[in-house]
C-alpha positions as CSV (number, residue, x, y, z in Angstrom):
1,X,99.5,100.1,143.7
2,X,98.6,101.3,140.2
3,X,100.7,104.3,138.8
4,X,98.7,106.9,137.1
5,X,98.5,107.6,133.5
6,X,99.0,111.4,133.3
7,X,100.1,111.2,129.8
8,X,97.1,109.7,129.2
9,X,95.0,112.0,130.8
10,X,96.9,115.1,129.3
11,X,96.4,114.0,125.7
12,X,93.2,112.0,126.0
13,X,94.4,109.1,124.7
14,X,94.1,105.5,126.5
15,X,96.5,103.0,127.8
16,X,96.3,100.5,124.5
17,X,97.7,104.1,122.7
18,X,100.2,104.5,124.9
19,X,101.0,100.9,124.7
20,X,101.7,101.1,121.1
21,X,103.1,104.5,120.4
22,X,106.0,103.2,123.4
23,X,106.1,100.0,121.3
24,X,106.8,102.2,118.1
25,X,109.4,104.0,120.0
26,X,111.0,100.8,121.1
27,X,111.1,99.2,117.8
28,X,112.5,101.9,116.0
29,X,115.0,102.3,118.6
30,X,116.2,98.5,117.8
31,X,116.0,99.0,114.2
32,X,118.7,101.7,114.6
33,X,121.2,99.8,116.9
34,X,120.7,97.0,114.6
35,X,121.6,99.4,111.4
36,X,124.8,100.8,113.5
37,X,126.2,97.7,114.4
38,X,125.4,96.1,110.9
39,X,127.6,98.9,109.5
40,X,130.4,98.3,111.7
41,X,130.5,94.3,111.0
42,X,130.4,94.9,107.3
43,X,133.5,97.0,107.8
44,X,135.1,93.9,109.9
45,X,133.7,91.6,107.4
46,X,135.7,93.8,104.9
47,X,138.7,94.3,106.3
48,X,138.6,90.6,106.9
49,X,137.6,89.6,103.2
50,X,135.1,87.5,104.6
51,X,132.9,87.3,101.3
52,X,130.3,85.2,102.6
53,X,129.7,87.2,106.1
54,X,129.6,90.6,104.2
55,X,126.8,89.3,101.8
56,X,125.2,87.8,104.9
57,X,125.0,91.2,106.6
58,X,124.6,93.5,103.9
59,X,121.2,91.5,103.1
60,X,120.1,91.8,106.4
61,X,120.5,95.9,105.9
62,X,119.2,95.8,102.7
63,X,116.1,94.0,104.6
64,X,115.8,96.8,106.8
65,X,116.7,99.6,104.3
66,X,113.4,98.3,102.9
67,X,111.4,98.2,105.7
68,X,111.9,101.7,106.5
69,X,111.6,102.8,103.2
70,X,107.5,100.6,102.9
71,X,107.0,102.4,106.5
72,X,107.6,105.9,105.2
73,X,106.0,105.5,102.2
């Protein structure tokens, strides 16, 4: 059984749309949780003086600091 697309219907759009807007969603949802928990292992990193972790993570934000800024333009 195939459920219907009413948001589809309601806004005229199709399912490869819908597809990608939920995939936007999705990703940027990731993105965050991924910024959040990079934030809290740069603060164990500190509090550990782990010099190499620390750079290791704060390039990884950095990476995505910069993706979001390319994506909002």
């Amino acid at each position: 059984m195939e459920w219907p697309n009413f948001y589809g219907n309601l806004y005229g759009t199709n399912n490869v749309v819908s597809g990608l807007l939920s995939e936007m969603v999705i990703d940027e949802q990731v993105r965050l949780y991924r910024k959040r928990t990079l934030y809290q292992e740069i603060d164990e990193a500190l509090a550990m003086k782990n010099k190499e972790r620390f750079l290791r993570l704060t390039s990884e934000l950095r990476e995505i600091m910069a993706y979001e800024k390319t994506e909002t333009g």
